[in-house]
PDB file of N, CA, C, O and CB in Angstrom:
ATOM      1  N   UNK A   1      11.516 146.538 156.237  1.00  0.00           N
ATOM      2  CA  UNK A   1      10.288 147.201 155.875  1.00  0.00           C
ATOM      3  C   UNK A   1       9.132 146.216 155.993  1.00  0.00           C
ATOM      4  O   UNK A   1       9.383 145.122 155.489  1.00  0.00           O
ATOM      5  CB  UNK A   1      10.378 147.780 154.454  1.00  0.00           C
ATOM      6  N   UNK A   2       7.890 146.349 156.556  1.00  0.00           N
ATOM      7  CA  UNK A   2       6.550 145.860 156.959  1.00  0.00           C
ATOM      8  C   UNK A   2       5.709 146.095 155.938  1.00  0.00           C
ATOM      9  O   UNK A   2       5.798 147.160 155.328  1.00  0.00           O
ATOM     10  CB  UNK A   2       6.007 146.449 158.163  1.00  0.00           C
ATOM     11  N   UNK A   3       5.041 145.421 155.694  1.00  0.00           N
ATOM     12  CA  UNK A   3       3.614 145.928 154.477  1.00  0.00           C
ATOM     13  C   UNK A   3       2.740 145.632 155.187  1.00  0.00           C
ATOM     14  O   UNK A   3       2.722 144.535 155.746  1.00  0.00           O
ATOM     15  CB  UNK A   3       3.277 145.165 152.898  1.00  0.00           C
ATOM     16  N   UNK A   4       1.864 146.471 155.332  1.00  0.00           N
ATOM     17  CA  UNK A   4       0.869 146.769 155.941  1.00  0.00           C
ATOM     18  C   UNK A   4       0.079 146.275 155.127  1.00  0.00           C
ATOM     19  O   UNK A   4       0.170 146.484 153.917  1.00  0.00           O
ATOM     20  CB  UNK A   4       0.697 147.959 156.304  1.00  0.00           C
ATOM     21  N   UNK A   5      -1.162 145.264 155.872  1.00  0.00           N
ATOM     22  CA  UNK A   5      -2.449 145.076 155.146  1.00  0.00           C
ATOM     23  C   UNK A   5      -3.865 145.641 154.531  1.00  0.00           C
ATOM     24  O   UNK A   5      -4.561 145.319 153.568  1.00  0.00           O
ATOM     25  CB  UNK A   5      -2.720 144.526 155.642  1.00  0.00           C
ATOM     26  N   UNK A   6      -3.928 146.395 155.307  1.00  0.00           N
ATOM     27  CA  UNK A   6      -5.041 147.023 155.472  1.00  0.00           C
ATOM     28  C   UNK A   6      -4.431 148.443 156.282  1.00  0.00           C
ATOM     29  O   UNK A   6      -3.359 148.554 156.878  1.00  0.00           O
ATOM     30  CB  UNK A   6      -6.164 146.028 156.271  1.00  0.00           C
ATOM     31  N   UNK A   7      -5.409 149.374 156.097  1.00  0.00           N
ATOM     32  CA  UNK A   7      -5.180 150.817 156.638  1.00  0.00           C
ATOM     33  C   UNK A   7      -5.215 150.856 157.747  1.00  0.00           C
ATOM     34  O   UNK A   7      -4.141 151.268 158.187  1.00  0.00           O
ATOM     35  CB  UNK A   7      -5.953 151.775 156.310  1.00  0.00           C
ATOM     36  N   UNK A   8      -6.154 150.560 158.747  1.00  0.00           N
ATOM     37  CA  UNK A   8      -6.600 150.423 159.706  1.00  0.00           C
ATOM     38  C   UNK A   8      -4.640 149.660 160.490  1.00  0.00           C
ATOM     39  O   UNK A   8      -3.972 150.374 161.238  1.00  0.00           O
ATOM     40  CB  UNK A   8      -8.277 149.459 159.471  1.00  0.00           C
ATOM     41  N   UNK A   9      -4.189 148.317 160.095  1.00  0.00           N
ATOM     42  CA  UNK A   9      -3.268 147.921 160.430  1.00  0.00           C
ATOM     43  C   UNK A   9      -1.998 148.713 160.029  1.00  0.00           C
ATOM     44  O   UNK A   9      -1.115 148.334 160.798  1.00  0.00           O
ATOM     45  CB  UNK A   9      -3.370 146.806 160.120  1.00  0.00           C
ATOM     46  N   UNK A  10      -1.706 149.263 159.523  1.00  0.00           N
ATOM     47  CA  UNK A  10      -0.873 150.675 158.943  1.00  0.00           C
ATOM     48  C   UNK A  10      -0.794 151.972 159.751  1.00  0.00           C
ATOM     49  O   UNK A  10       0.189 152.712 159.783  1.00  0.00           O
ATOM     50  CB  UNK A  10      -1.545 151.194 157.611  1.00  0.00           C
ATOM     51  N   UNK A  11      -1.980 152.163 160.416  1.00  0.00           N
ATOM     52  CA  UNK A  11      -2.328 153.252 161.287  1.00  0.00           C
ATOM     53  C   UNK A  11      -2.074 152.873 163.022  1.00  0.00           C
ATOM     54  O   UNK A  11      -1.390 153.459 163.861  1.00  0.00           O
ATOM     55  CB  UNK A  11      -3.956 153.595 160.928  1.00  0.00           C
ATOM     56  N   UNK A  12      -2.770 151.882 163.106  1.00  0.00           N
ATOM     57  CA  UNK A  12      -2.258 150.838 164.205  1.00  0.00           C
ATOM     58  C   UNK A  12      -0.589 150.485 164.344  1.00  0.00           C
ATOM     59  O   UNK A  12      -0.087 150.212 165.435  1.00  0.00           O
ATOM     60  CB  UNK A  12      -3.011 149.408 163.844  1.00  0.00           C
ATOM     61  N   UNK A  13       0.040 150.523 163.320  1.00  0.00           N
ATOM     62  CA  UNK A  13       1.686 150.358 163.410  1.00  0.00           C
ATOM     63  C   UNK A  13       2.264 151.939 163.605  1.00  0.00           C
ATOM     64  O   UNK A  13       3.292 152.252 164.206  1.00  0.00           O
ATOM     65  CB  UNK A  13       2.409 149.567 161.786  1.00  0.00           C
ATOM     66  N   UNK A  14       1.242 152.908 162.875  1.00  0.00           N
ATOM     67  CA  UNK A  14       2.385 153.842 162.936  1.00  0.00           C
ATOM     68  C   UNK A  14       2.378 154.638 164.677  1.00  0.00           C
ATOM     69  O   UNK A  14       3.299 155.183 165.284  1.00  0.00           O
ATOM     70  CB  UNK A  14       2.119 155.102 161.496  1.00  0.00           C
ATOM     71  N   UNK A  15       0.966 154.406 165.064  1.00  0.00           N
ATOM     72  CA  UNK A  15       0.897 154.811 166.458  1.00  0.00           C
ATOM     73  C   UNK A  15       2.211 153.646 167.415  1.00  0.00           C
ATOM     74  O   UNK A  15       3.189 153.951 168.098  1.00  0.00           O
ATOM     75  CB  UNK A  15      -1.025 154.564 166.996  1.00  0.00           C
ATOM     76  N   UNK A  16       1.729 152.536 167.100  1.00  0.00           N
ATOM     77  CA  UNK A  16       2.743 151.781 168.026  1.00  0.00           C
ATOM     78  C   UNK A  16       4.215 152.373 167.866  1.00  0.00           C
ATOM     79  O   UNK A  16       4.975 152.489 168.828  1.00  0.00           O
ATOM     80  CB  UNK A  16       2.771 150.145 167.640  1.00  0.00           C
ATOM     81  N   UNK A  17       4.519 152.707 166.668  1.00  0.00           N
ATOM     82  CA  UNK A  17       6.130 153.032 165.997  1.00  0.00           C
ATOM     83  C   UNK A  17       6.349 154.869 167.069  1.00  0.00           C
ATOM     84  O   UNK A  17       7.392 155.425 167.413  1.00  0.00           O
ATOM     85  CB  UNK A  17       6.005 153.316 163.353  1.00  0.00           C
ATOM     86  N   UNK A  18       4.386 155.444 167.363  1.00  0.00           N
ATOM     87  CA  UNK A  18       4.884 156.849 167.713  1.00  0.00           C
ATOM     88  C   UNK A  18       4.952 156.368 169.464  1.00  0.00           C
ATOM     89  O   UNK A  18       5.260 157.268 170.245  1.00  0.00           O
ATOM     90  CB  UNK A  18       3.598 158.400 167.159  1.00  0.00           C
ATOM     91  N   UNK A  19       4.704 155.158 169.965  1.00  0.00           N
ATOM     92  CA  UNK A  19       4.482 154.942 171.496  1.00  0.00           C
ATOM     93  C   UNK A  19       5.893 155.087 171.961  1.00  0.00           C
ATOM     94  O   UNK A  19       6.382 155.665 172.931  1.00  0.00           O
ATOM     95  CB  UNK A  19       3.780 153.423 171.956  1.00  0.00           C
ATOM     96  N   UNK A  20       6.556 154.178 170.686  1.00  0.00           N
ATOM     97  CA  UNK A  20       8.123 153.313 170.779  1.00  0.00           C
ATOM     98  C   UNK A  20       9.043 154.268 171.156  1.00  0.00           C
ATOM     99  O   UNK A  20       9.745 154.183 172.164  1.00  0.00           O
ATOM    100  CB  UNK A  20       8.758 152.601 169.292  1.00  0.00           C
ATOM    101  N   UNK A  21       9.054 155.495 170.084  1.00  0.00           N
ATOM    102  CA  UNK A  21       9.300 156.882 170.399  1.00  0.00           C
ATOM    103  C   UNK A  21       9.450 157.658 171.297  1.00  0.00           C
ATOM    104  O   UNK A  21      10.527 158.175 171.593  1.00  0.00           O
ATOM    105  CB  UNK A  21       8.775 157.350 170.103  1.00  0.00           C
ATOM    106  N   UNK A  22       8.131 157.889 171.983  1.00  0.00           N
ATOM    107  CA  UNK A  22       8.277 158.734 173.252  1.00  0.00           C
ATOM    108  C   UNK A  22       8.404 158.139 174.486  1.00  0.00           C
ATOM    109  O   UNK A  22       8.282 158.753 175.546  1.00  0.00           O
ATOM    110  CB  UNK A  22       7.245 159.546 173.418  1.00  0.00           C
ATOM    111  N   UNK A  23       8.643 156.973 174.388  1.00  0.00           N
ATOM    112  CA  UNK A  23       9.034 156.036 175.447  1.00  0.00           C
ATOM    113  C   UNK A  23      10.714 156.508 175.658  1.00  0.00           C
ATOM    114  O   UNK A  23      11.135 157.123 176.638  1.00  0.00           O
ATOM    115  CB  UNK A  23       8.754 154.259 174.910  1.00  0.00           C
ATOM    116  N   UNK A  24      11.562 156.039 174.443  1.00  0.00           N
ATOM    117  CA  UNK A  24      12.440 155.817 173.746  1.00  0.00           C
ATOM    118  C   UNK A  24      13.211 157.613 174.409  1.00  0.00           C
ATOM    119  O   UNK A  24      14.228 157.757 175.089  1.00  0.00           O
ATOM    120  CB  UNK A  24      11.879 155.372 171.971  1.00  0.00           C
ATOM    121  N   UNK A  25      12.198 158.779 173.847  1.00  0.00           N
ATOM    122  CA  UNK A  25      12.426 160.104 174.414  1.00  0.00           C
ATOM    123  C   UNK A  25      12.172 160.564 175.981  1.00  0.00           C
ATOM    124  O   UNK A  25      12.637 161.537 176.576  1.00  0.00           O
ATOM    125  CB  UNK A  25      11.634 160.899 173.631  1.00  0.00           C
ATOM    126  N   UNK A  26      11.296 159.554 176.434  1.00  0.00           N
ATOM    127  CA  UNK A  26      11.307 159.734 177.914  1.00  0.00           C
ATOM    128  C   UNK A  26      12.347 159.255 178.853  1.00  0.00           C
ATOM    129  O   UNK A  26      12.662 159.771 179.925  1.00  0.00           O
ATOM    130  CB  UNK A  26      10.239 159.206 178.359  1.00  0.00           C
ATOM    131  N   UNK A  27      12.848 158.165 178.282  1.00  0.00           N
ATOM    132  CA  UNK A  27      13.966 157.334 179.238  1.00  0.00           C
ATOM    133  C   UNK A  27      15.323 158.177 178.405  1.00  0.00           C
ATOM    134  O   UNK A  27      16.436 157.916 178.862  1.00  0.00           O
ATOM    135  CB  UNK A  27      13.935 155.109 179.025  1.00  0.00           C
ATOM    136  N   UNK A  28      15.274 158.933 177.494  1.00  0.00           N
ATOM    137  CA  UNK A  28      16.529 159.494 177.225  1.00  0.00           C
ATOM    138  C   UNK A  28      16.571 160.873 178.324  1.00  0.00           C
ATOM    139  O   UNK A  28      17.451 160.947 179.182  1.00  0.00           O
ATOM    140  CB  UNK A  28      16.645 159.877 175.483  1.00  0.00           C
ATOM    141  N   UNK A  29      15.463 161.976 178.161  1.00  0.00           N
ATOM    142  CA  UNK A  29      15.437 163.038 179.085  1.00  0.00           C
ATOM    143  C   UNK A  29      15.709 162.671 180.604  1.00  0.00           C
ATOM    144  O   UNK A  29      16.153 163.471 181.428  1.00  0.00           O
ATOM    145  CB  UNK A  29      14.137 163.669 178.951  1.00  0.00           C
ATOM    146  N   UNK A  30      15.335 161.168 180.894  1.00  0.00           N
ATOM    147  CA  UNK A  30      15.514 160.765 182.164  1.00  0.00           C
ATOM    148  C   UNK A  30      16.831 160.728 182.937  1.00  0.00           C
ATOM    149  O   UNK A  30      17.123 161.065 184.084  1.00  0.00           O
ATOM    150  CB  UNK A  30      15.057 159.662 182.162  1.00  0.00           C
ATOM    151  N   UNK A  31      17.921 159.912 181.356  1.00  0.00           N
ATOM    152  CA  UNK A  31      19.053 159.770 181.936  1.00  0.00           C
ATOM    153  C   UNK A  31      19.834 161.071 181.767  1.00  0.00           C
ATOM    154  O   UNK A  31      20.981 161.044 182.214  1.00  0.00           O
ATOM    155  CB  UNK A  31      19.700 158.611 181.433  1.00  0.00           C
ATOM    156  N   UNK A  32      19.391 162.277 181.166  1.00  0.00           N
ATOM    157  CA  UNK A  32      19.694 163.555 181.239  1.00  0.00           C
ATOM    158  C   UNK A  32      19.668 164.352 182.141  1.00  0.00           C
ATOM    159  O   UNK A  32      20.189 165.461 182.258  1.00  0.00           O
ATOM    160  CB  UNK A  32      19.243 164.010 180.633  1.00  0.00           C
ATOM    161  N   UNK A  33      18.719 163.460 183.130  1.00  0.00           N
ATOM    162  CA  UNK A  33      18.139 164.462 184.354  1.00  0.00           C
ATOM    163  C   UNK A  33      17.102 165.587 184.094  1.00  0.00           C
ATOM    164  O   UNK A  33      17.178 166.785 184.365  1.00  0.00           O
ATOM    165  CB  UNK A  33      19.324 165.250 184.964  1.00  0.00           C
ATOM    166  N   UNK A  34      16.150 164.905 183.518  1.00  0.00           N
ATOM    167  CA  UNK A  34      14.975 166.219 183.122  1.00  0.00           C
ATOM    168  C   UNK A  34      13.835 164.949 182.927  1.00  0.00           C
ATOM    169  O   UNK A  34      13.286 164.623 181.874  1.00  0.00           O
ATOM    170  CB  UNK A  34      15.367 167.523 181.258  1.00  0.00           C
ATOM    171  N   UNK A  35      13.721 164.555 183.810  1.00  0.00           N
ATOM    172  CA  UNK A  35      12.249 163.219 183.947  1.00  0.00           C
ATOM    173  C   UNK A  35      10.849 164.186 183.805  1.00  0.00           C
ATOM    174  O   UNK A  35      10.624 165.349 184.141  1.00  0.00           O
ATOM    175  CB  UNK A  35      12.136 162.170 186.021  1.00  0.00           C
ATOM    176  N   UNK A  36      10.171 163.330 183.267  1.00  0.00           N
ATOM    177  CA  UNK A  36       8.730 163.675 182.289  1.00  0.00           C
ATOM    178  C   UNK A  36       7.949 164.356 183.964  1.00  0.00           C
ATOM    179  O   UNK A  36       7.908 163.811 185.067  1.00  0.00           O
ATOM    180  CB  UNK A  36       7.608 161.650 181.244  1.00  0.00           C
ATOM    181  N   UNK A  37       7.736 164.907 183.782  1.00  0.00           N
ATOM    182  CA  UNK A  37       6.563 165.335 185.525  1.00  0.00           C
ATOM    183  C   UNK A  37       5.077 164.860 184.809  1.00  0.00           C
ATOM    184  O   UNK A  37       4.101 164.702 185.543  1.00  0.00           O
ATOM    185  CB  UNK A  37       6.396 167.834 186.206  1.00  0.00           C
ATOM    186  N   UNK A  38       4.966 164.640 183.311  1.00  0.00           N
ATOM    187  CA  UNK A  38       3.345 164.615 183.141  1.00  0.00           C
ATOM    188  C   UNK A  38       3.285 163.258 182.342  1.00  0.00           C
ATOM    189  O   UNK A  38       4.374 162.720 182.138  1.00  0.00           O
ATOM    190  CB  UNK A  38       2.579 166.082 182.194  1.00  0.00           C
ATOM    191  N   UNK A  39       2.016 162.560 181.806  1.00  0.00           N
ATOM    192  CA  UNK A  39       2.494 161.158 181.070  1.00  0.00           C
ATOM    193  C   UNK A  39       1.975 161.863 179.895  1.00  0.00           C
ATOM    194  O   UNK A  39       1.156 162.781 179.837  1.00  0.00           O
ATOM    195  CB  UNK A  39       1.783 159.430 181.515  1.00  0.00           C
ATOM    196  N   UNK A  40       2.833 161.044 178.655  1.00  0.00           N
ATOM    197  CA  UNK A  40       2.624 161.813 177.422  1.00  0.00           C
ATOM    198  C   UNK A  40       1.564 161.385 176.748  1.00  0.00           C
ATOM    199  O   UNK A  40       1.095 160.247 176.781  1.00  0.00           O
ATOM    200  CB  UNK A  40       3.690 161.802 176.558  1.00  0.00           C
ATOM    201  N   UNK A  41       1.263 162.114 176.258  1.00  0.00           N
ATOM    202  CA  UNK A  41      -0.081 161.752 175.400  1.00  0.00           C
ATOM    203  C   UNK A  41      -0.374 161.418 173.790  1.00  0.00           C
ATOM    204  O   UNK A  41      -0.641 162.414 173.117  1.00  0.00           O
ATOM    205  CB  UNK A  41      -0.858 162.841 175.583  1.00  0.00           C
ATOM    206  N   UNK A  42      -0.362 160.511 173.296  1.00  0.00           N
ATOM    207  CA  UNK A  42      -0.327 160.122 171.895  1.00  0.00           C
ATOM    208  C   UNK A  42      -1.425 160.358 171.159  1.00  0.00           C
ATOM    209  O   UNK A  42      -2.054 159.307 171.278  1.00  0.00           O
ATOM    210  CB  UNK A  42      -0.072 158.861 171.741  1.00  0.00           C
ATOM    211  N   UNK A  43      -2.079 161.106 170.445  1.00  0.00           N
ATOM    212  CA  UNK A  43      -3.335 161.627 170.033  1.00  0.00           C
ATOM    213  C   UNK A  43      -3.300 160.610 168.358  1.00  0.00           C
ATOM    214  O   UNK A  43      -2.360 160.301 167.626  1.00  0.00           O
ATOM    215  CB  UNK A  43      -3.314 163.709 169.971  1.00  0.00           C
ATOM    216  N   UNK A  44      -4.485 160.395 168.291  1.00  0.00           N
ATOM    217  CA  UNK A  44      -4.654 159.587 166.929  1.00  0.00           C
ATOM    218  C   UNK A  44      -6.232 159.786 166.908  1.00  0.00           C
ATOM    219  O   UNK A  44      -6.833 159.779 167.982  1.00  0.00           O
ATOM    220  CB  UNK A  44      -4.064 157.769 166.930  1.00  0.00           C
ATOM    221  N   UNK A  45      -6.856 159.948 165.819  1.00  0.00           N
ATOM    222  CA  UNK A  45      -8.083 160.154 165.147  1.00  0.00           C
ATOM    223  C   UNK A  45      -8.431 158.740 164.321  1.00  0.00           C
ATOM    224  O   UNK A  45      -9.382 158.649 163.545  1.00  0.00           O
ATOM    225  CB  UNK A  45      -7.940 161.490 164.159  1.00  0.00           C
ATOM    226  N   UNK A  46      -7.793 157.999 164.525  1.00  0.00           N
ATOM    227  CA  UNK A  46      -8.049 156.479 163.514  1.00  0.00           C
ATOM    228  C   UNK A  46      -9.341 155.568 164.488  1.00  0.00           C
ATOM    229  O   UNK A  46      -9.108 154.909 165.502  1.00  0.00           O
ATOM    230  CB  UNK A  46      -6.096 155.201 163.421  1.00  0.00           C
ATOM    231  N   UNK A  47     -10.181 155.692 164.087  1.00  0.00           N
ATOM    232  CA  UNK A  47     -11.226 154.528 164.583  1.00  0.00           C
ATOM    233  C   UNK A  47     -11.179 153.424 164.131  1.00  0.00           C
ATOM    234  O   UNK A  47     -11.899 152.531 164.578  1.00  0.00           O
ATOM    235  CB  UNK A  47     -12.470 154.725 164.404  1.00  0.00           C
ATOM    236  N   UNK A  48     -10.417 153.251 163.254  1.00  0.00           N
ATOM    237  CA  UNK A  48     -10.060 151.449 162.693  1.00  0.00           C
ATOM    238  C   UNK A  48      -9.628 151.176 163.868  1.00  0.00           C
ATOM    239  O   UNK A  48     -10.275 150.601 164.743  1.00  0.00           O
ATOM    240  CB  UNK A  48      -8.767 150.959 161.342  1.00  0.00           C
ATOM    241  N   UNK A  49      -8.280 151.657 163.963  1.00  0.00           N
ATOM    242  CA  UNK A  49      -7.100 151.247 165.273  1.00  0.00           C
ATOM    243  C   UNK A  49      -7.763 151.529 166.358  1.00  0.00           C
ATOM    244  O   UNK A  49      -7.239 150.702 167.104  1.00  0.00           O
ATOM    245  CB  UNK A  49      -5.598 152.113 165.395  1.00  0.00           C
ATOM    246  N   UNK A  50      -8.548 152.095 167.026  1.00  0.00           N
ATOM    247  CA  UNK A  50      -8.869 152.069 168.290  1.00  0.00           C
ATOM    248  C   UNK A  50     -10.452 150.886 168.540  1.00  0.00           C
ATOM    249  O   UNK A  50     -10.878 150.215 169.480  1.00  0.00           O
ATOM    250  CB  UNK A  50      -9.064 153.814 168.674  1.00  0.00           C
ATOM    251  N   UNK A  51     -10.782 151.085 167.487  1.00  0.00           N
ATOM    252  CA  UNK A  51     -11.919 149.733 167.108  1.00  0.00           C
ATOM    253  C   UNK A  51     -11.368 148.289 167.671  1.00  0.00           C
ATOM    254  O   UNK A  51     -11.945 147.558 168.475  1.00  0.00           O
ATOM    255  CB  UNK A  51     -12.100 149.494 165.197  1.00  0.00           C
ATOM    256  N   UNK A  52      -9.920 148.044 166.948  1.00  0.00           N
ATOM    257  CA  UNK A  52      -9.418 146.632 166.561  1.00  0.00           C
ATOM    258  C   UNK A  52      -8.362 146.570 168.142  1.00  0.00           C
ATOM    259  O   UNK A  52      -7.685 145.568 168.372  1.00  0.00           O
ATOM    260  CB  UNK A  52      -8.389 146.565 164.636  1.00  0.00           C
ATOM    261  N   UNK A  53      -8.373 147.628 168.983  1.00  0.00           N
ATOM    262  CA  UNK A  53      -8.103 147.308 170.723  1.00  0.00           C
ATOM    263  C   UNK A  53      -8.914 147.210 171.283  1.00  0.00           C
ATOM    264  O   UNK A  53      -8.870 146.276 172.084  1.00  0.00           O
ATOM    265  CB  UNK A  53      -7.506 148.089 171.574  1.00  0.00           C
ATOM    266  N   UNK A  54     -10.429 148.231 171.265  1.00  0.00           N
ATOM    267  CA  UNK A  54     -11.520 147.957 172.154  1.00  0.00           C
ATOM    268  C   UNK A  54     -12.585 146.859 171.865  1.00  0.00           C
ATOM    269  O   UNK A  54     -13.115 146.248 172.792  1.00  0.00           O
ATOM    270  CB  UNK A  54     -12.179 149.130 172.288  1.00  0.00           C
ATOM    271  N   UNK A  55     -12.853 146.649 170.711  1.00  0.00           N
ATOM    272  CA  UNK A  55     -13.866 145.587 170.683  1.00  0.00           C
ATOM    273  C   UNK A  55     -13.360 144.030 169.912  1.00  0.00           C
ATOM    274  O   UNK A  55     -12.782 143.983 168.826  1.00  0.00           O
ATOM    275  CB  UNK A  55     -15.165 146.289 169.851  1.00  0.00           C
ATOM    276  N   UNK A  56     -13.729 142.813 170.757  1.00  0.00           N
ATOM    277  CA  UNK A  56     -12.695 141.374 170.559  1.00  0.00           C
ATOM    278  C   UNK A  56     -13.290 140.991 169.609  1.00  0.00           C
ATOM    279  O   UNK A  56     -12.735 140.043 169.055  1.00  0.00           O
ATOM    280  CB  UNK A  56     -12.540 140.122 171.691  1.00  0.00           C
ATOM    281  N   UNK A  57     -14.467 141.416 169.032  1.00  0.00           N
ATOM    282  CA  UNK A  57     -15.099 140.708 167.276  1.00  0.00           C
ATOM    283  C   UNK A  57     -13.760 140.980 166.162  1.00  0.00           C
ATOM    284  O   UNK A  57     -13.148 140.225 165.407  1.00  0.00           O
ATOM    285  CB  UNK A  57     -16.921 141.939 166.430  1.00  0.00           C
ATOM    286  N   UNK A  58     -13.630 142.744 166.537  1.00  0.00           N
ATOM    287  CA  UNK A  58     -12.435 143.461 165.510  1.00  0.00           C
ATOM    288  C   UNK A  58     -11.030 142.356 165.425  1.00  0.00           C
ATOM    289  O   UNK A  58     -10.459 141.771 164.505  1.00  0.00           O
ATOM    290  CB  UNK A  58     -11.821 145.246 166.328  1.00  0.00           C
ATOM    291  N   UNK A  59     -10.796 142.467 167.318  1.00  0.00           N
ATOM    292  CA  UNK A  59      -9.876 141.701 167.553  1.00  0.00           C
ATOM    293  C   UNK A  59      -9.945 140.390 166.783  1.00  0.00           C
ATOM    294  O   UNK A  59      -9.082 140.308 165.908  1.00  0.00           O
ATOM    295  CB  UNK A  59      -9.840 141.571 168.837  1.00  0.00           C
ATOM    296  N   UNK A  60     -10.484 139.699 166.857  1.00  0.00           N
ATOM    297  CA  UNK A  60     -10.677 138.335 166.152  1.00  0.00           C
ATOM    298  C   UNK A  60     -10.433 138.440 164.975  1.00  0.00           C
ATOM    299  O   UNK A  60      -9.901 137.395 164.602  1.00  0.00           O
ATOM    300  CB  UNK A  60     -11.897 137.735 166.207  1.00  0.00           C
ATOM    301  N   UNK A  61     -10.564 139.356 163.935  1.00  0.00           N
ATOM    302  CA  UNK A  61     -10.682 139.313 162.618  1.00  0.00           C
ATOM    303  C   UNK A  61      -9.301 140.183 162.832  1.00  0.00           C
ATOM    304  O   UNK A  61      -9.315 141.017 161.927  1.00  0.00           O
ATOM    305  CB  UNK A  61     -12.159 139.865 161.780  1.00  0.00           C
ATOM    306  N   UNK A  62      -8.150 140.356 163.602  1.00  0.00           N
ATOM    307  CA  UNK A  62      -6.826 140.908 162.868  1.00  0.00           C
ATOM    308  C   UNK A  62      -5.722 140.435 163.925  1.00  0.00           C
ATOM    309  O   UNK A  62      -4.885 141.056 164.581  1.00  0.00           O
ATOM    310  CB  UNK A  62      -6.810 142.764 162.599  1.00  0.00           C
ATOM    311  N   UNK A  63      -6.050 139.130 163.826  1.00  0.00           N
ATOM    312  CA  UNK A  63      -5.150 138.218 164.038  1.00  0.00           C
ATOM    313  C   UNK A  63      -4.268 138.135 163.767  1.00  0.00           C
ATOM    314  O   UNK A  63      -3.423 137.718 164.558  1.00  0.00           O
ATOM    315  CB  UNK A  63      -5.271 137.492 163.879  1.00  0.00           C
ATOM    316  N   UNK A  64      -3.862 138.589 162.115  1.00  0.00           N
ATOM    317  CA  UNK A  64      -2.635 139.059 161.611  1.00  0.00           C
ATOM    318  C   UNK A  64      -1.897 139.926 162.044  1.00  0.00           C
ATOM    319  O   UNK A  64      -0.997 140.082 161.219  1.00  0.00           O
ATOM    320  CB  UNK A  64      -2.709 139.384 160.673  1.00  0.00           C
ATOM    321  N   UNK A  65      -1.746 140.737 163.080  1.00  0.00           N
ATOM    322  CA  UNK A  65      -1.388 141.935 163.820  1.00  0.00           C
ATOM    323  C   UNK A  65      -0.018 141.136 164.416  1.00  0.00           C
ATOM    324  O   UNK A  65      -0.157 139.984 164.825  1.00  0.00           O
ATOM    325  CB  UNK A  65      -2.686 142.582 165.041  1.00  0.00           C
ATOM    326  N   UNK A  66       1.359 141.813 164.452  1.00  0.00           N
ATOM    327  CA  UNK A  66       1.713 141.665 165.036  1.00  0.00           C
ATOM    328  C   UNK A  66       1.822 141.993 166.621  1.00  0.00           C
ATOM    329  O   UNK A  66       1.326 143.032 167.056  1.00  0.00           O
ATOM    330  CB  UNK A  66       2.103 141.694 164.433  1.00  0.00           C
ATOM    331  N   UNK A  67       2.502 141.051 167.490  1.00  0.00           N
ATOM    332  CA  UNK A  67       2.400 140.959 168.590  1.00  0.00           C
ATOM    333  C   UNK A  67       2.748 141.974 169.146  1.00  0.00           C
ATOM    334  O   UNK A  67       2.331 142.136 170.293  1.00  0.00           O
ATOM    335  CB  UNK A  67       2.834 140.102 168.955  1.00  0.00           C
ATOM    336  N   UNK A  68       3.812 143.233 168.419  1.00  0.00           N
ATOM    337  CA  UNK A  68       4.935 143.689 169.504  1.00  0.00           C
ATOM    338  C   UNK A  68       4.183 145.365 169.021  1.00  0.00           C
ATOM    339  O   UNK A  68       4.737 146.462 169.094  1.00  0.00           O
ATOM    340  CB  UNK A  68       7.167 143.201 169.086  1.00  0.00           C
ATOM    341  N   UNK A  69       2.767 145.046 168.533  1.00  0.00           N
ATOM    342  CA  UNK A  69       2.189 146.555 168.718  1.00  0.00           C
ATOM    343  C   UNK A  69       1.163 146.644 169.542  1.00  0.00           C
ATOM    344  O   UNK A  69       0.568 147.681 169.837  1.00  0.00           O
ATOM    345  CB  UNK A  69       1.699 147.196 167.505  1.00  0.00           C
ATOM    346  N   UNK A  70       0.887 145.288 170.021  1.00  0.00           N
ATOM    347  CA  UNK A  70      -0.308 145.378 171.197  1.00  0.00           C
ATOM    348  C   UNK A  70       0.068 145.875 172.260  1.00  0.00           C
ATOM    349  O   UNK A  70      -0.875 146.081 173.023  1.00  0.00           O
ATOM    350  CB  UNK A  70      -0.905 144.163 171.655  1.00  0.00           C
ATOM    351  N   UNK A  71       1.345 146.249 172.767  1.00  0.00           N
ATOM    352  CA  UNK A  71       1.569 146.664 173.714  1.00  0.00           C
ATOM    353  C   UNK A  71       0.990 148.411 174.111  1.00  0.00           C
ATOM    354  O   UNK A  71       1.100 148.893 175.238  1.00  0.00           O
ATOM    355  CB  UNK A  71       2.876 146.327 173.669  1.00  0.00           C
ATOM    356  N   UNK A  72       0.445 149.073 173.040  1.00  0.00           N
ATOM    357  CA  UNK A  72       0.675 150.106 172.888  1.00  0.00           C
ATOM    358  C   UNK A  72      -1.108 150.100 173.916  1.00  0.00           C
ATOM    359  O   UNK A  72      -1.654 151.163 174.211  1.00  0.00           O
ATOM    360  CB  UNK A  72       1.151 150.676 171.172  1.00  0.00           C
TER     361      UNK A  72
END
């Protein structure tokens, strides 16, 4: 279990945790033989979390972030 610091970093994990997911559900339908025809779309309303990817001031100040949600 993770403790989240701040909301903004909480919201930012749970999107990364929903990327992990439909990744996770795409390469399963794949090896099923039913591959994605469209790319999926992850919808989130959090402007913390999309703040602290688009602008490097945010970035700078959440340094504490782990590494393995920037991928998202």
């Amino acid at each position: 279990m993770v403790v989240a610091r701040s909301v903004g970093e909480a919201e930012h994990k749970a999107i990364a945790q929903g990327v992990t997911e439909i990744r996770w559900l795409k390469s399963l339908f794949s090896e099923l033989g039913y591959p994605c025809a469209h790319v999926p779309i992850l919808w989130s309303d959090n402007l913390t979390a999309k703040s602290i990817v688009e602008n490097l001031v945010f970035h700078a100040r959440a340094k504490h972030l782990e590494i393995d949600i920037h991928f998202v």
